[in-house]
N, C-alpha and C positions, 0 to 999 in steps of 0.2 A: 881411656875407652868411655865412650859413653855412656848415659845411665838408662838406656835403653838395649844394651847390648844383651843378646842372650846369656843367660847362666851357665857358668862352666859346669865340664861334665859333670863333675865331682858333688856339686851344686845339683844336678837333674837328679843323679842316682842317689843322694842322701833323701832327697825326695821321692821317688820312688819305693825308697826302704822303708820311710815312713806310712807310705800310704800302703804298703804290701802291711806293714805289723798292724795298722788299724783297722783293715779287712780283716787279718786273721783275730783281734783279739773285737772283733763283731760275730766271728765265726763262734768262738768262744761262748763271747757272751749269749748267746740265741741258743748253742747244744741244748740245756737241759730245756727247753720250752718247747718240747714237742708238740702242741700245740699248733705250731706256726708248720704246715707243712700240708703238701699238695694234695688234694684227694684222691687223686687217679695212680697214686706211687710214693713210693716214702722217700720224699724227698724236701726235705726241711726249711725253713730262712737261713738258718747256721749256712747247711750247705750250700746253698747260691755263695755266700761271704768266703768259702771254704772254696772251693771253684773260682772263684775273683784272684782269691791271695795265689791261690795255683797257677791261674793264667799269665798274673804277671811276673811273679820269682820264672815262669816258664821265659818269659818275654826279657828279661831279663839277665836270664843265662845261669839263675843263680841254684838253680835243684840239685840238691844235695844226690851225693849217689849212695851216700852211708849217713840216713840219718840219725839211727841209734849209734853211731862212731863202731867202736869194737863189737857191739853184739847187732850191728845190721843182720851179718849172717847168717845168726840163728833166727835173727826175727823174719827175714825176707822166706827163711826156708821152712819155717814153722809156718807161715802164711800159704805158702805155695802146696803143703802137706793137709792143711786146711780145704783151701780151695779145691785141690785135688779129689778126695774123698767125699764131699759135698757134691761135685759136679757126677764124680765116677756113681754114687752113688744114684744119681738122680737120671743120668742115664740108663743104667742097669736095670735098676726096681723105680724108679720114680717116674718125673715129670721134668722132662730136658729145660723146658721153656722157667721152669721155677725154679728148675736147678740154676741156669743164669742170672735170676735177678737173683738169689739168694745169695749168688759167687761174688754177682756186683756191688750186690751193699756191703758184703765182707770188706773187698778191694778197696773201695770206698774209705772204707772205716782203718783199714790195718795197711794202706801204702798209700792214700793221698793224705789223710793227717799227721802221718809222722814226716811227710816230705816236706809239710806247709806249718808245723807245728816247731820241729826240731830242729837243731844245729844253729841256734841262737844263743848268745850271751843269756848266762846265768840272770842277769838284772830283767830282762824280757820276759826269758818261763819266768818268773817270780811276778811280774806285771799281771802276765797273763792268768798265774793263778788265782790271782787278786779281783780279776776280771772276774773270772769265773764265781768266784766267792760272791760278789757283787750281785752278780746273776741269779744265785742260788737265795740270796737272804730276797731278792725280788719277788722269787715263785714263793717262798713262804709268807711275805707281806702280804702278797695276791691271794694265794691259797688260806690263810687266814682270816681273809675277809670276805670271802666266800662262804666258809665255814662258820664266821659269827651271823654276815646278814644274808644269805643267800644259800641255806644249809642245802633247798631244793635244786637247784639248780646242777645239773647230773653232769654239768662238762670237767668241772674243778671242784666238785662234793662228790664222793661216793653215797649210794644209797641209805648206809649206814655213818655217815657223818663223818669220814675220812678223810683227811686234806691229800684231794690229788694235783689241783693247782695247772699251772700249765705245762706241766709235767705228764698229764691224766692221768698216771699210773698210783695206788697207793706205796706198793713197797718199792716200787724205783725211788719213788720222792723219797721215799723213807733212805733208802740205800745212799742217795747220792746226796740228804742233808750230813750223815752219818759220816761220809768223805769229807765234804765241807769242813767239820768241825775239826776231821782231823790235821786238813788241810792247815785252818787255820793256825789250831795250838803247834804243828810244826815250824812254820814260819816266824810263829811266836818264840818258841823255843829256843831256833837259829837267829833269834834278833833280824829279820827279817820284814817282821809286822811287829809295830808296835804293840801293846798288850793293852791301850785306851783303843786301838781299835782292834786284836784280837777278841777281847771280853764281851764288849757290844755282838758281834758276829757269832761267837758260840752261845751265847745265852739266845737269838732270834732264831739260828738256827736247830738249836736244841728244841725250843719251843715250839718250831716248824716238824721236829722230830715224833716230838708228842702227839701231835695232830695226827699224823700219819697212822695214827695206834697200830704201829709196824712191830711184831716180834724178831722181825727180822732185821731192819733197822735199828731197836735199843741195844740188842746185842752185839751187833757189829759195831754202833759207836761204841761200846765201854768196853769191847774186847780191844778195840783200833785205840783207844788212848792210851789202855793200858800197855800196849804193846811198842805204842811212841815211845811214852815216858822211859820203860824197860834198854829199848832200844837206843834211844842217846844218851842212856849213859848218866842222868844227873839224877845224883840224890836226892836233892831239892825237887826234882820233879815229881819224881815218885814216890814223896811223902806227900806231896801236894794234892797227886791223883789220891793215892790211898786215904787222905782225910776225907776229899772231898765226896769221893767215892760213898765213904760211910755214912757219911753226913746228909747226902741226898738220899741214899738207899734207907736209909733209918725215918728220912723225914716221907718220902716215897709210901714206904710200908705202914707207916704210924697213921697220917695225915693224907696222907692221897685222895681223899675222896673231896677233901677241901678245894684244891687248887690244880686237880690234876684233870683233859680235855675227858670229855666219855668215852669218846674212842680208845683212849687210852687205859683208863679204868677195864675197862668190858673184855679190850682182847690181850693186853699183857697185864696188870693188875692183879688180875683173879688167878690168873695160872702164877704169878709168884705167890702170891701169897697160900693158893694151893698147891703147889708142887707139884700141879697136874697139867700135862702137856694137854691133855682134852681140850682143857679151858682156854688154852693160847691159841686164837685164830683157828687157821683151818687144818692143822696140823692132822689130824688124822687122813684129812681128804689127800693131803698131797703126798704122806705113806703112802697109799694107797696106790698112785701115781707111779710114787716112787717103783714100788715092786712091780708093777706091772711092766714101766719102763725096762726094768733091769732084766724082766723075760724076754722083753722083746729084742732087747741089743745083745742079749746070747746069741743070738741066732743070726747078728747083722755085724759081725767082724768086720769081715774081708768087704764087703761092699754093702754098705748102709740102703736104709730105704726110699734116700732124696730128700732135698728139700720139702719140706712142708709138708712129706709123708706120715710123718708119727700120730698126726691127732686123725687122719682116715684107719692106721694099724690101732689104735688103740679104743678097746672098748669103750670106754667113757668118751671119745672123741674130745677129747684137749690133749694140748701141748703138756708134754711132764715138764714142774719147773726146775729143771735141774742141766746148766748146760751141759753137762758131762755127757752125763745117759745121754741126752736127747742129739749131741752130734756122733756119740757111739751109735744110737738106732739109727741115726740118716746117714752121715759119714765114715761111718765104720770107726778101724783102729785106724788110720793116716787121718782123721780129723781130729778126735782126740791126740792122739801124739802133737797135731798143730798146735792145737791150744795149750796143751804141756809145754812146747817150746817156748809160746808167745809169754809167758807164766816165767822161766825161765830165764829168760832175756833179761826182764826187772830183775831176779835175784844177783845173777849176773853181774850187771850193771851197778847194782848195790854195794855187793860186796868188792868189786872193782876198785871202785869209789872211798871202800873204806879203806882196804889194802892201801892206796896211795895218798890216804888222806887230804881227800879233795871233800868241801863242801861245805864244813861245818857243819853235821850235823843233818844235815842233806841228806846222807845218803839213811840213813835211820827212816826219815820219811819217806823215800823211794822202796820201800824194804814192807814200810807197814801200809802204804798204800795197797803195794800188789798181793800182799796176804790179806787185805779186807777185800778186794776185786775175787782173788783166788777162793774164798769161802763165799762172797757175795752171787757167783754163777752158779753154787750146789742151790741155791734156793731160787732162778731165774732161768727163763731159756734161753732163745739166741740173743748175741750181744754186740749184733753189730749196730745198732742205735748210737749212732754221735753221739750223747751222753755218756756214756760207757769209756770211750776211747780219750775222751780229752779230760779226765781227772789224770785215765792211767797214764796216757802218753806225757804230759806235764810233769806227772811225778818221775818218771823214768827221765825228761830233761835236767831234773835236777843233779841224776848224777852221773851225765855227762862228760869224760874227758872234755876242757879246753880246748883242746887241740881238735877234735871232732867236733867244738860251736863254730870252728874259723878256718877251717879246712875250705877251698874253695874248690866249688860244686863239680868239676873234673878233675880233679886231685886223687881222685878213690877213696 
C-alpha cells in the first residue's frame, strides 16, 4: 500500500483518544482558574474543554453508562435526589427560572464530569491529577506575585492582602491548595510521583497556603495529612508527619513573625497563639450565620426555599457558608440526603477498593480526599464550581474497579 493510504481504523481512534484525554486534561487544568469565565453566566474555559472531550467520547460511541463502575447508582440517585429538591423547591417557594440554572450547573458538575473524567486507566487519573497539581502550583505563582508587587489590585489581592489569585476566592484557593498538597503527598506515598517532585510542589503549594491566611485552609491541610499518613498504614509516614508536624508548629509559634505572610499572622496566628476563636477570621460573623441558617431550614424540610432564595430569607442578606444548611434551607431533606449520597459513593468506593485490595494505597487517598471535601462544605456554600468536582471526582477514579476503567460504554 502506498504511503499515502489513509490510516487504519485502529490508527484514527488511537487518535482520537488522544485528542479526547488532551481536551479533558485542558479541562482540568483551567477548573481552578475561575477567573477565565463568561460574564453573562457561569460558564468557564475549563468547560468549553469539558464540552469538547463530551462531544467527541459522544461522537465516538465511547460514554460510559457507569462511570463510578459499582457505586454509579448511588451516585446517579443521590444526584437526581439533589436535583429534585433544588428544583421542587424553587418551584414551590422560589424562583423556577433559578431553580433551572442552579439544577444545570449541578448536572454540569455531578453527570458530564464524571462521564468525561472517569472509566479510564489508572495511569490517566494519575496524569490528570498531575495536571491539576500543575494548575494549582500556577494560581499560586500568579497569586504570589500579585500579592508581592501588585498587593492593590482587587482581582487576585483581597483588600486585606489575601492571595485569591485566579481563583478570586480566598478560602477556595485556600481549600483547593490544602487538596493539592494532599494530592501530592499521596501520590507520593503510592510511589506514583516521585518525592524531587513531590517536595517541590508541597513546599509552593503550602506557601500558596499561607497566603490565603485561610483558617479554613491550615486546618484542613494538617487534618487531611494527618489522616493520609493514618490511613495507608506506614509507620514511616506517620513519624515523619508527627515530626515534621512539630517542628513547623514549634518554629510557627516561636518565630512566625520572622517569615510568616501577614495575612497569615493577623488571621490564624493570633488565634493560635490565643486560643481565642474571636481572633481567627471571621468566625463569629459566620456563627452567627450559622444559627440563623439552622432557624430557617427548621421550617424548610419537605420543600426548601429554591435556588438562590436563602440570602432574600435571611436577615443579614448573604449566603450561610455552610452547604449543609444552605441546601436544607433551599432543597429541603431530598437535597441534603443528595449530597449525603454523593459523600457516600467516595467512602464506598474506598472502602471497596480496600476490601479487594486494588490500588496500592489509592484507596487511603480516595478516603481522605472525600472527608477533606466532606468537612470543606460545613465552611462553603454551593459546590457546583468545577473546581470542587475535578479533585473529588479524580480522587474517587483512583479507586475504581479495572474492570469498570474498560468496560465498554454499552456494556452497563
Amino acid at each position: 500500500m502506498s504511503g499515502g493510504a489513509l490510516p487504519r481504523p485502529a490508527g484514527r481512534q488511537a487518535r482520537a483518544q488522544q485528542l479526547e484525554l488532551l481536551l479533558v486534561a485542558a479541562a482540568v487544568f483551567f477548573a481552578p482558574m475561575n477567573y477565565f469565565r463568561a460574564g453573562i453566566a457561569y460558564v468557564t474555559l475549563g468547560d468549553l474543554f469539558a464540552v469538547a472531550a463530551f462531544l467527541l467520547r459522544l461522537a465516538a460511541g465511547r460514554l460510559p453508562l457507569r462511570p463510578l463502575g459499582p457505586a454509579s447508582g448511588l451516585w446517579f440517585a443521590s444526584v437526581f435526589l439533589l436535583l429534585l429538591g433544588l428544583l421542587l423547591g424553587s418551584v414551590v417557594n422560589g424562583d423556577a427560572l433559578a431553580g433551572a440554572e442552579g439544577t444545570g450547573q449541578y448536572f454540569i458538575s455531578l453527570v458530564l464530569l464524571p462521564v468525561i473524567l472517569l472509566q479510564r486507566p489508572q495511569k490517566d487519573i494519575v496524569l490528570l491529577i498531575k495536571v491539576l497539581l500543575v494548575s494549582l502550583a500556577v494560581t499560586v505563582i500568579h497569586g504570589a506575585y500579585y500579592v508581592a508587587f501588585h498587593p492593590d489590585d482587587w482581582r487576585f489581592v483581597s483588600p486585606s492582602g489575601r492571595l485569591q489569585s485566579l481563583i478570586e476566592r480566598e478560602n477556595e484557593a485556600a481549600a483547593l491548595t490544602a487538596l493539592g498538597i494532599v494530592l501530592a503527598l499521596g501520590l507520593c506515598f503510592s510511589r506514583r510521583l516521585r518525592p524531587a517532585a513531590a517536595v517541590p510542589a508541597v513546599l509552593l503549594l503550602g506557601y500558596g497556603l499561607l497566603l490565603t491566611g485561610s483558617n479554613t485552609g491550615f486546618f484542613l491541610a494538617a487534618g487531611g495529612i494527618v489522616l493520609l499518613a493514618a490511613l495507608h498504614g506506614s509507620a514511616r509516614g506517620l513519624v515523619a508527619v508527627a515530626g515534621f508536624g512539630l517542628f513547623a508548629g514549634a518554629a510557627v509559634y516561636g518565630w512566625g513573625e520572622q517569615f510568616l505572610p501577614a495575612a497569615f499572622q493577623t488571621r490564624v496566628l493570633e488565634g493560635l497563639r490565643s486560643g481565642d476563636l474571636q481572633d481567627a477570621g471571621t468566625f463569629s460573623g459566620r456563627l452567627l450565620l450559622l444559627r440563623e441558617a439552622a432557624g430557617i431550614a427548621n421550617e424548610t424540610i419537605w420543600a426548601g426555599l429554591g435556588v438562590d432564595q436563602y440570602r432574600l430569607a435571611s436577615a443579614h442578606r448573604a449566603p450561610v457558608h455552610n452547604a449543609y444548611l444552605l441546601l436544607l434551607a433551599e432543597g429541603g431533606l431530598l437535597a441534603l440526603t443528595g449530597l449525603a449520597g454523593l459523600l457516600m459513593s467516595g467512602v464506598f468506593l474506598a472502602w471497596s477498593a480496600h476490601v479487594h485490595h486494588r490500588g496500592c494505597g489509592m484507596p487511603a487517598l480516595t478516603l481522605t480526599v472525600v472527608i477533606m471535601l466532606a468537612l470543606a462544605l460545613s465552611g462553603f456554600p454551593h459546590f457546583y464550581a468545577r473546581f470542587w468536582l475535578v479533585p473529588w471526582l479524580l480522587a474517587l477514579g483512583l479507586s475504581l474497579p479495572p474492570a469498570a476503567r474498560r468496560r465498554r460504554p454499552l456494556d452497563g
